[in-house]
N, C-alpha and C positions, 0 to 999 in steps of 0.2 A: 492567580490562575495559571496553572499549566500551559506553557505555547509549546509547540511541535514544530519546528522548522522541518518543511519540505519543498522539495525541488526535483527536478527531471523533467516535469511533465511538455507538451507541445506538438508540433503540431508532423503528422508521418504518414507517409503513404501505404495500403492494404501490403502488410507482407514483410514490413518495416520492424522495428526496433527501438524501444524506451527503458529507459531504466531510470525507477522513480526511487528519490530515497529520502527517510525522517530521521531527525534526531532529535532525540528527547533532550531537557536539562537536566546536569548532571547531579540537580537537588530531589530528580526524582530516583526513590529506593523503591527495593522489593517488587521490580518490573517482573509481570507472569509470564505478559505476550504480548507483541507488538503486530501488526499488520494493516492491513488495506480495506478500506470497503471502496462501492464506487456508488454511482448515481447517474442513470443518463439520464437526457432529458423523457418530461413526463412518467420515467417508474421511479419507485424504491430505489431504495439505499440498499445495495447487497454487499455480501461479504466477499470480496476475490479471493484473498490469500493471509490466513498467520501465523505464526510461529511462537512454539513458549519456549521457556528460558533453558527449558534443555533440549532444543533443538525439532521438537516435533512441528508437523507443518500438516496444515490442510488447506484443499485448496475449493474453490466451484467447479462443478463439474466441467464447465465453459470454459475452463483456462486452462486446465490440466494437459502436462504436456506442452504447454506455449510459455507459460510464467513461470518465476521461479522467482521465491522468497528466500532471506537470507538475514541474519542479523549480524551485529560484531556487538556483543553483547560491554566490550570495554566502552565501547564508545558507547553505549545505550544509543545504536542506530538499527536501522531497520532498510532495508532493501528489496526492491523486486523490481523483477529484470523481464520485459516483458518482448516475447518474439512472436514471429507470425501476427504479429496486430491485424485484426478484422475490424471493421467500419462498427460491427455490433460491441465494438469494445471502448467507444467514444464514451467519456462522460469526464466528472470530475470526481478522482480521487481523494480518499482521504484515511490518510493515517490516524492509526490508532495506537494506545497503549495504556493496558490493563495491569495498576499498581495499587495496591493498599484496599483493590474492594475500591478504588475507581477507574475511570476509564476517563482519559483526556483524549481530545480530538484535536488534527491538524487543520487546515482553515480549506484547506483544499487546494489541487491543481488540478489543471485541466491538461485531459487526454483527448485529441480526434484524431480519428486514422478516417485519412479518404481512400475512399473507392477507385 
């Protein structure tokens, strides 16, 4: 089983600053695109922010302009750098990365931003 080590996440006041980041192991090949989904509490799992292997990125309409995804593709890691945090952006995050026609998932961290 694929593990994803991630880390950044905790705890920031409205207006604050996070920068979450994943890395893959280095047994996994032919990575497409790596990025973030999240989860508050009581909705879905959306997509934030991700990037493929030559550099494209999309984001949620909700973050755009506050986040910004990044990879270093030697390292097969993955980044995003999250500013202006709003309270609607609590939840727990979770990295992703799409290789061979699968998708591994990271176990999550947790983001809240207070009011």
């Amino acid at each position: 089983q694929v593990q994803l080590v991630e880390s950044g996440g905790g705890l920031v006041q409205a207006g604050g600053s996070l920068r979450l980041s994943c890395a893959a192991p280095k047994t996994i090949f032919n990575i497409n695109a790596m990025g973030w989904f999240r989860q508050a509490p009581g909705k879905q799992r959306e997509l934030v922010a991700g990037i493929t292997i030559g550099g494209s990125t999309h984001y949620a309409d909700s973050v755009k302009g506050r986040f910004t995804i990044s990879r270093d593709n030697a390292k097969s890691t993955v980044h995003l750098q999250m500013s202006s945090l709003e309270p609607e952006d609590t939840g727990v995050y979770y990295c992703y990365v799409d290789f061979n026609k699968n998708t591994a998932w990271g176990q999550g961290t947790q983001v809240t931003v207070s009011s």
